[in-house]
py3Dmol code that shows the C-alpha trace and the ligand (Angstrom):
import py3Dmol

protein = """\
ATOM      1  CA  UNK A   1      -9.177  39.481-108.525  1.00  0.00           C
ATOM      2  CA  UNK A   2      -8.810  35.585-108.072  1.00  0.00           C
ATOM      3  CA  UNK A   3      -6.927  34.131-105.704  1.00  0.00           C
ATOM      4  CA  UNK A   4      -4.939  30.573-106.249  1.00  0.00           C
ATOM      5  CA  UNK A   5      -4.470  29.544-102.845  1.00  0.00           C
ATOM      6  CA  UNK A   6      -1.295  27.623-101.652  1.00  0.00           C
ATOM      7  CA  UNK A   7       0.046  25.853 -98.644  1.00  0.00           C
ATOM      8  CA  UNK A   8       1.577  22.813 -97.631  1.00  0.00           C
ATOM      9  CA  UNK A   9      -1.211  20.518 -95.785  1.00  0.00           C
ATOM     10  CA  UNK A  10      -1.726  22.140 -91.569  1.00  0.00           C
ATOM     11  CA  UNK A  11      -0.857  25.762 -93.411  1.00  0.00           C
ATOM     12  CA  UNK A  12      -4.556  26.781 -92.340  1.00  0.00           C
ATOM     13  CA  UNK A  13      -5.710  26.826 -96.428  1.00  0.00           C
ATOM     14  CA  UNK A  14      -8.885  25.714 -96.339  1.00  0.00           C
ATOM     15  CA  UNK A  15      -9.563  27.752 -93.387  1.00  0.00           C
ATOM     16  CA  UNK A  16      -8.354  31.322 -94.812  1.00  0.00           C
ATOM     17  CA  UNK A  17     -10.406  30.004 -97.722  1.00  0.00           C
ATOM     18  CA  UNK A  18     -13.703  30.086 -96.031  1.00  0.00           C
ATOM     19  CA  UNK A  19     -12.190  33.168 -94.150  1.00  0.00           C
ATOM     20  CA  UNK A  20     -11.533  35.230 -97.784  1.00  0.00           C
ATOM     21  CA  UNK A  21     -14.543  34.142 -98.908  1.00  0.00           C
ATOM     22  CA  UNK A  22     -16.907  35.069 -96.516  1.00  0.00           C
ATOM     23  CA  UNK A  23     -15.076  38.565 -96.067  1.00  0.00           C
ATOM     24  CA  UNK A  24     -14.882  39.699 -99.282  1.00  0.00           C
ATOM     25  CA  UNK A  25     -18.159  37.244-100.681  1.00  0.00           C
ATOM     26  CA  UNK A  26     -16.161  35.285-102.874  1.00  0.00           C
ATOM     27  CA  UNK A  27     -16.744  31.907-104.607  1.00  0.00           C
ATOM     28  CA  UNK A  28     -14.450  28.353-103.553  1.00  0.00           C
ATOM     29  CA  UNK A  29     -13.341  26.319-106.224  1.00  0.00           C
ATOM     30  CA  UNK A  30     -12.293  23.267-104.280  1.00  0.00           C
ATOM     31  CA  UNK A  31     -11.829  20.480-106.775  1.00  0.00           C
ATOM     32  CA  UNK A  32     -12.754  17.430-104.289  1.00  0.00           C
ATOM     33  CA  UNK A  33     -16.348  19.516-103.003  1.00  0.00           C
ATOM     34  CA  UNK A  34     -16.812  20.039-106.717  1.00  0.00           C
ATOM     35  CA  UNK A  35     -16.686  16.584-107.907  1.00  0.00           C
ATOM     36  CA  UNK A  36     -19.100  15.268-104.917  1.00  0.00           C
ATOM     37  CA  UNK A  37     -21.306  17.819-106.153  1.00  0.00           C
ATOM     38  CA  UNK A  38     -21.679  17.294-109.755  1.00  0.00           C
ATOM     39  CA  UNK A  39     -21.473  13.875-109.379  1.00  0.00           C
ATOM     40  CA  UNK A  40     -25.103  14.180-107.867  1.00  0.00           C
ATOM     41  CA  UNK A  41     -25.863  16.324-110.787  1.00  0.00           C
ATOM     42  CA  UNK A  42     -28.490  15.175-113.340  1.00  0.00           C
ATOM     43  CA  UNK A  43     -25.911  16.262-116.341  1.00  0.00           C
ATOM     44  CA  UNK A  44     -23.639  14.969-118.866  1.00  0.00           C
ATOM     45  CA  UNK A  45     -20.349  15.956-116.847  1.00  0.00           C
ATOM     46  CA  UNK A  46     -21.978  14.589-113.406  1.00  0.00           C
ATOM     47  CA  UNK A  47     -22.545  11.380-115.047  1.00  0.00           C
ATOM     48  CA  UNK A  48     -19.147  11.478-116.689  1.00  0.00           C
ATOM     49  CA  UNK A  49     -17.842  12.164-113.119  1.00  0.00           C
ATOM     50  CA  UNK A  50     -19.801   9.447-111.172  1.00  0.00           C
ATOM     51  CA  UNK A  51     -19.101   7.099-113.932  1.00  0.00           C
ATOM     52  CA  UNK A  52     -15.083   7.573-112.821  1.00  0.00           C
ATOM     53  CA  UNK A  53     -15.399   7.699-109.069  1.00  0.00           C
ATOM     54  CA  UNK A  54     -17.915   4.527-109.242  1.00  0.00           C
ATOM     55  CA  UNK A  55     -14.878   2.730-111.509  1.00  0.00           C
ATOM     56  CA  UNK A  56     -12.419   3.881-108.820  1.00  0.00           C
ATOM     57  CA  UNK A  57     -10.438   5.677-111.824  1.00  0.00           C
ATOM     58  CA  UNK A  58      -8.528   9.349-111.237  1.00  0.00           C
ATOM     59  CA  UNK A  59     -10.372  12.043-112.420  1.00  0.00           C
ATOM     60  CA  UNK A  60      -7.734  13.215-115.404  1.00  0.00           C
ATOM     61  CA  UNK A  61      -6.119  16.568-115.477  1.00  0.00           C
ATOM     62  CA  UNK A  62      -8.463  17.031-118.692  1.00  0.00           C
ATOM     63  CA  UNK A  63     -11.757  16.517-116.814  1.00  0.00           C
ATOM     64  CA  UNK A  64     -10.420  18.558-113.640  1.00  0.00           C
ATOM     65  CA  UNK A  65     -10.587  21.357-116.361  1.00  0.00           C
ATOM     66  CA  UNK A  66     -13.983  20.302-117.394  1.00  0.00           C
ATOM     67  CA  UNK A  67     -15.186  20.920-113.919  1.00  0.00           C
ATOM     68  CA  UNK A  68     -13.605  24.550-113.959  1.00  0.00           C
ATOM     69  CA  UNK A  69     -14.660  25.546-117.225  1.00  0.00           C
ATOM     70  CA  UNK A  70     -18.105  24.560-116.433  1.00  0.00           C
ATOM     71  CA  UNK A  71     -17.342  26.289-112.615  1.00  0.00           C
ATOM     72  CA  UNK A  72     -16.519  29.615-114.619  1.00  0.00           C
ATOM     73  CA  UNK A  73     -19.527  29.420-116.991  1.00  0.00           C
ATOM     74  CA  UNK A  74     -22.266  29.518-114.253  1.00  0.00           C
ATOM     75  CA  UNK A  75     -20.241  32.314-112.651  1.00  0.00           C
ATOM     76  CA  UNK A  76     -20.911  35.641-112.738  1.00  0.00           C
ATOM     77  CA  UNK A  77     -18.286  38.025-113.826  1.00  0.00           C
ATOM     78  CA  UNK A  78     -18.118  40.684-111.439  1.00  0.00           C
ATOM     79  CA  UNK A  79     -17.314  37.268-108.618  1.00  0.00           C
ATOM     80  CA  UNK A  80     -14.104  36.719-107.264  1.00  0.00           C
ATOM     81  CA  UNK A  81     -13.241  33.060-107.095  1.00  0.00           C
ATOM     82  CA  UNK A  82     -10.747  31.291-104.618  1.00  0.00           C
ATOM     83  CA  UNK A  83      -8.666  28.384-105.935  1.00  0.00           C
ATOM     84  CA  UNK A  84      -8.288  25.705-103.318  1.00  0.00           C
ATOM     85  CA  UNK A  85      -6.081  22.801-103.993  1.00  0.00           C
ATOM     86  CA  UNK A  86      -5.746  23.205-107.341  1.00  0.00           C
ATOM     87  CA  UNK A  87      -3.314  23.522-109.220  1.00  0.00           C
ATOM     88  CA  UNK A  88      -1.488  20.234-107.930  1.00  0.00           C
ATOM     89  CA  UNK A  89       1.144  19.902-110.660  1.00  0.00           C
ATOM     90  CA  UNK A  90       2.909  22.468-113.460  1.00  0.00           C
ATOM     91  CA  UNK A  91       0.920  20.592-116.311  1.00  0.00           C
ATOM     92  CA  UNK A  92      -2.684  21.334-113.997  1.00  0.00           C
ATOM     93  CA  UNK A  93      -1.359  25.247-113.400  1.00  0.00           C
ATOM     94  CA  UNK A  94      -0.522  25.889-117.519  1.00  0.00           C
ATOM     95  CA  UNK A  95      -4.306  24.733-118.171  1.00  0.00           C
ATOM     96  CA  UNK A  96      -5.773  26.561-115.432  1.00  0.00           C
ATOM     97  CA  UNK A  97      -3.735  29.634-116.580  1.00  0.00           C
ATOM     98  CA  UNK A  98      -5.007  29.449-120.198  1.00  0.00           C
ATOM     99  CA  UNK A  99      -8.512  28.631-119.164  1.00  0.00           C
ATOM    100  CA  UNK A 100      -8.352  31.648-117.062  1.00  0.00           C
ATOM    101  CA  UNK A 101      -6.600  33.957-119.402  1.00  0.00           C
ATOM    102  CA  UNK A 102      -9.581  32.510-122.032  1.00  0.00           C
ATOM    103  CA  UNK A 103     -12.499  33.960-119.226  1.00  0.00           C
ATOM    104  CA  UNK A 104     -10.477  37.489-119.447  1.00  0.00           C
ATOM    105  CA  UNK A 105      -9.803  36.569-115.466  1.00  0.00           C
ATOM    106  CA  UNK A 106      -7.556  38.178-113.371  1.00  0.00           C
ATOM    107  CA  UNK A 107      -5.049  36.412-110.760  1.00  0.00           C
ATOM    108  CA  UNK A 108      -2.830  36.196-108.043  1.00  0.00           C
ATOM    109  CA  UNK A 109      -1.077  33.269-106.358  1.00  0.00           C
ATOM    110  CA  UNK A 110      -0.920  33.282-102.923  1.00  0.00           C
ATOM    111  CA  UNK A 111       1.096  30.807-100.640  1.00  0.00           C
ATOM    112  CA  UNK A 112       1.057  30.464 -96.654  1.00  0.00           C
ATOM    113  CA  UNK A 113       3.960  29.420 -95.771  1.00  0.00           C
ATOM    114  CA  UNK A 114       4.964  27.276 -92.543  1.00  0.00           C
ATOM    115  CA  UNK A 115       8.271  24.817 -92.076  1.00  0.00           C
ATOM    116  CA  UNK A 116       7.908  21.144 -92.483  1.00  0.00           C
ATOM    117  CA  UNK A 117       7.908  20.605 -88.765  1.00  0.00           C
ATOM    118  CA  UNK A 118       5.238  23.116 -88.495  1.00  0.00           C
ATOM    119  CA  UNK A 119       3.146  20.912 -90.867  1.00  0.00           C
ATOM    120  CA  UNK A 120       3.962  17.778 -89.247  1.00  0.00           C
ATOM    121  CA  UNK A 121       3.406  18.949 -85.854  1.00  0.00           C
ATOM    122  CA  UNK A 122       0.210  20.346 -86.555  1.00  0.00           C
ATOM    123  CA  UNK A 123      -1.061  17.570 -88.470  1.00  0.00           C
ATOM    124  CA  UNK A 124      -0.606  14.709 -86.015  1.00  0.00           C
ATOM    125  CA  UNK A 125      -2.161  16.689 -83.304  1.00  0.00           C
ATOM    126  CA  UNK A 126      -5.428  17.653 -84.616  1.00  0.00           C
ATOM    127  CA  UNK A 127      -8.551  15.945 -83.929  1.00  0.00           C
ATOM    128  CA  UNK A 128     -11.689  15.147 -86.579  1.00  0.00           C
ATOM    129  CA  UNK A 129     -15.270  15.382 -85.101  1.00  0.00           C
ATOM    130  CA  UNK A 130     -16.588  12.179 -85.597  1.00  0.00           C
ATOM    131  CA  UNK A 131     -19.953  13.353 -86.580  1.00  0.00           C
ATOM    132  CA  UNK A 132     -19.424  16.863 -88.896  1.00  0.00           C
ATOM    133  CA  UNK A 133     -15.877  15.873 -89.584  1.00  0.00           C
ATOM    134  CA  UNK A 134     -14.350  19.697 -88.751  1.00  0.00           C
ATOM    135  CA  UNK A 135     -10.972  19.322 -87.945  1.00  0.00           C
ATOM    136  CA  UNK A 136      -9.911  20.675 -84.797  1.00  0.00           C
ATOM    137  CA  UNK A 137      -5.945  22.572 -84.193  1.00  0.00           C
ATOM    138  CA  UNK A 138      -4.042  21.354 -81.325  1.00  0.00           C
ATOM    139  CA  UNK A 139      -4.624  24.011 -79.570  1.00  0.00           C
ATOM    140  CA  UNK A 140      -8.480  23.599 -79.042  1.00  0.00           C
ATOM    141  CA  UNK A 141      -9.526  22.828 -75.568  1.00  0.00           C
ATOM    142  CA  UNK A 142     -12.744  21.514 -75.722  1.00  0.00           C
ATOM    143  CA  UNK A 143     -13.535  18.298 -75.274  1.00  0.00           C
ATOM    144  CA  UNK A 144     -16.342  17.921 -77.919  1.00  0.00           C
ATOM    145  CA  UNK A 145     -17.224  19.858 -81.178  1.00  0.00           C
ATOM    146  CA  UNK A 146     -18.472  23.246 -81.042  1.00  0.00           C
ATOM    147  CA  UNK A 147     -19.625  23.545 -84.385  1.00  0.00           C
ATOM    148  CA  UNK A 148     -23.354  24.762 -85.116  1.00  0.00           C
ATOM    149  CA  UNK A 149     -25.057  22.339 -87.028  1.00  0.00           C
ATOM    150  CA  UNK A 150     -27.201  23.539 -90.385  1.00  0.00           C
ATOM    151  CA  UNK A 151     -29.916  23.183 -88.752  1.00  0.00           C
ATOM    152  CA  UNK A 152     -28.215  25.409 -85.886  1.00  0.00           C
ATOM    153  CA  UNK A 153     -28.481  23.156 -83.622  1.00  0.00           C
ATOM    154  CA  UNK A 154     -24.706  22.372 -81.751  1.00  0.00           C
ATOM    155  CA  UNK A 155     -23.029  19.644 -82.931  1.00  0.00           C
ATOM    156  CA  UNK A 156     -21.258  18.360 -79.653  1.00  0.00           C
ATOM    157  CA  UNK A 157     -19.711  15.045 -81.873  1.00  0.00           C
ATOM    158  CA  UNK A 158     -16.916  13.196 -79.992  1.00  0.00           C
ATOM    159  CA  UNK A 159     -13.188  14.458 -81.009  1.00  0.00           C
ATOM    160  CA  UNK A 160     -11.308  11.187 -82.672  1.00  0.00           C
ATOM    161  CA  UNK A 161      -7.688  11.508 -84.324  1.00  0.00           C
ATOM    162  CA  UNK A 162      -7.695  10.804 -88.313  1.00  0.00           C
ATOM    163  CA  UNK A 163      -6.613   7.526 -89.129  1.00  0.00           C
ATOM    164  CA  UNK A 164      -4.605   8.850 -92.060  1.00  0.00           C
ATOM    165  CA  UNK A 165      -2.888  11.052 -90.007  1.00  0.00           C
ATOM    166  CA  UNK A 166      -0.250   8.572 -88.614  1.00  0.00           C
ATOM    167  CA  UNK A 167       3.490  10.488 -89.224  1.00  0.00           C
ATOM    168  CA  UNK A 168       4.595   7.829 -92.224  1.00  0.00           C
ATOM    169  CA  UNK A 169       1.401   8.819 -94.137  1.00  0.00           C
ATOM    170  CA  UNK A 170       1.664  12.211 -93.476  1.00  0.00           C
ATOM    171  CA  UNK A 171       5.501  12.633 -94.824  1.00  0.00           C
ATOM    172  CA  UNK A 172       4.426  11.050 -97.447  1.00  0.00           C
ATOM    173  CA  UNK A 173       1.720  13.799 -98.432  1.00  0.00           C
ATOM    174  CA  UNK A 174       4.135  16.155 -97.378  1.00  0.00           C
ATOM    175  CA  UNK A 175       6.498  14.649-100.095  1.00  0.00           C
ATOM    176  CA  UNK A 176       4.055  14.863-102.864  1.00  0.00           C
ATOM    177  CA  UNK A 177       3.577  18.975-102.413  1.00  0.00           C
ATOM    178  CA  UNK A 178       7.104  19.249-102.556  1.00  0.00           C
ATOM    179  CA  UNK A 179       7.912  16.954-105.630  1.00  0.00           C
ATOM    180  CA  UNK A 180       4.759  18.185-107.371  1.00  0.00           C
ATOM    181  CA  UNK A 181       2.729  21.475-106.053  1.00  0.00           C
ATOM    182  CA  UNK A 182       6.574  23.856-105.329  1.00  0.00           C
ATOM    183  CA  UNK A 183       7.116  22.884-109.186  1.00  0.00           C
ATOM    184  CA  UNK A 184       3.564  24.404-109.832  1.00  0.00           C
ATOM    185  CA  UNK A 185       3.948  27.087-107.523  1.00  0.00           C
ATOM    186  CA  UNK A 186       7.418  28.409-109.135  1.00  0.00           C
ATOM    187  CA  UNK A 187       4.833  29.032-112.190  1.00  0.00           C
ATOM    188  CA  UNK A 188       3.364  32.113-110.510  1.00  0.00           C
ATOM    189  CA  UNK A 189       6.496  33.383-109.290  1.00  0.00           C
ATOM    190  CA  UNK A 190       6.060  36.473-110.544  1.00  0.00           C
ATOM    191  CA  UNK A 191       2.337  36.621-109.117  1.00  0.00           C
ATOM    192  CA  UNK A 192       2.875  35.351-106.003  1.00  0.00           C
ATOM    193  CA  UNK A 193       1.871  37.204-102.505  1.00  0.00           C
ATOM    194  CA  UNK A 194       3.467  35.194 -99.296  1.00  0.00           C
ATOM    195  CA  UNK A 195       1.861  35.132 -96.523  1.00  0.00           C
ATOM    196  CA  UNK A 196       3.619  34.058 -92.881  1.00  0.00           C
ATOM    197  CA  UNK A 197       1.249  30.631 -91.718  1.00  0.00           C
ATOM    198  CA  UNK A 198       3.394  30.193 -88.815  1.00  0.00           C
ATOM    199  CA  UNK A 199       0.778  32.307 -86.532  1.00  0.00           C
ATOM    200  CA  UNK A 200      -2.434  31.539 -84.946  1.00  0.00           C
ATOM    201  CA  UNK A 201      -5.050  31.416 -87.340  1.00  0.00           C
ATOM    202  CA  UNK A 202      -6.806  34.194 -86.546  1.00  0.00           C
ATOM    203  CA  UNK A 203      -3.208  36.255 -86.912  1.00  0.00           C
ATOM    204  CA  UNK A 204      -2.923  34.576 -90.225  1.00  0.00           C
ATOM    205  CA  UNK A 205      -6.089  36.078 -91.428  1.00  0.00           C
ATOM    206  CA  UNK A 206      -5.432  39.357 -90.151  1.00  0.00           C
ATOM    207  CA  UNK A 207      -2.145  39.308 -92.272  1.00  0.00           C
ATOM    208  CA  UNK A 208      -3.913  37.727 -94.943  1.00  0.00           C
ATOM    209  CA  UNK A 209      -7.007  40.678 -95.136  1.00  0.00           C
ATOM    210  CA  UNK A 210      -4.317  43.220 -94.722  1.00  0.00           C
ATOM    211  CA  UNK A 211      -1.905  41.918 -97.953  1.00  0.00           C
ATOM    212  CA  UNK A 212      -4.827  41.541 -99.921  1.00  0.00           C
ATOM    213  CA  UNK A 213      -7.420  44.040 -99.167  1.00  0.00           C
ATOM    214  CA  UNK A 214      -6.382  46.244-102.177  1.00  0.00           C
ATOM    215  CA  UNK A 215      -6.758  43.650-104.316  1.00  0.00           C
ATOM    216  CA  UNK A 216     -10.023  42.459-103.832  1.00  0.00           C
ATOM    217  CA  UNK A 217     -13.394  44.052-103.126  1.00  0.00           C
TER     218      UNK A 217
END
"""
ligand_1 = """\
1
ZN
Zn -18.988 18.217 -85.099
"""
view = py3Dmol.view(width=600, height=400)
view.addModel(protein, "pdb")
view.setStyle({"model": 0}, {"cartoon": {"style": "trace"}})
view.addModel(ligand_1, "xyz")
view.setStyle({"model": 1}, {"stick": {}})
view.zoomTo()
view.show()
């Protein structure tokens, strides 16, 4: 089963992502990680791709699809994918629903919800490490980043605040899920799991593994 992942920005997505993934060894589609990648890619599409970002254009809805068809192709069948951040808008969801009904792919929405407070709270109190860029909850103590380094060495980078994380940008974000991404959401309404994001993460997750443990394997 594939999972299209929703939340509102400080729901915890990316983080139950990674979470899912590793628990149940399936495969992130994140749209942004997917374009830095084949834009360093020797092939027609990663030129196409670097040819965009270099102009400073928008990557269309029509070349988003690009990427996941070609994401789908080099997948094997039997692998469970997560959808992160995608689809953004009701036009992006109809392709991605026809391009998955096309690979003979089956799906479930899921959303995490938390209020608007929750999300705005959240999101001007976390802290970036300046040096791996992992973004830190509130509610972590330390006073430097405890993330192991790929070459597992700790990372110990100094904690900053993210510029674009000032309360007028982030309503503004905020905005743009409601005005575009609830549209898209209401789409899957009649595949769509809920999920509580109000919890600690690690609560979410274990509400998360139990809702969806008999769907995936
Ligand atoms: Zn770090």
């Amino acid at each position: 089963m594939d999972l299209i992942l929703f939340g509102m920005q400080g729901a915890g997505k990316g983080t139950l992502s990674k979470q899912l993934a590793e628990r149940y060894n399936m495969k992130i589609f994140e749209t942004g990680g997917e374009l830095r990648r084949l834009a360093q890619e020797d092939s027609e599409l990663g030129k196409k791709i670097k040819s965009i970002i270099e102009a400073g254009h928008l990557v269309s809805n029509e070349v988003v699809m690009e990427i996941v068809e070609n994401f789908m192709k080099n997948l094997n069948e039997d692998t469970q994918v997560i959808f992160d951040g995608i689809p953004r808008s009701p036009e992006q969801a109809k392709s991605l629903n026809a391009l998955l009904d096309n690979h003979n792919r089956n799906y479930k929405a899921v959303l995490i919800e938390i209020k608007k407070e929750t999300a705005l709270s959240r999101l001007t109190t976390r802290r970036l490490c300046k040096k791996c860029k992992t973004v830190y909850p509130s509610t972590y103590n330390e006073e430097t980043c405890t993330s192991t380094l790929p070459d597992s060495s700790k990372c110990d980078g100094e904690l900053i605040t993210r510029k674009d994380d000032t309360p007028d940008a982030i309503k503004t974000r905020l905005q743009a899920f409601e005005d575009s991404t609830v549209p898209a959401i209401e789409i899957y309404s009649d595949k769509l799991i809920k999920i509580n994001g109000e919890p600690t993460i690690d609560e979410v997750a274990k509400t998360a593994f139990s809702t969806l443990n008999s769907l995936l394997n």
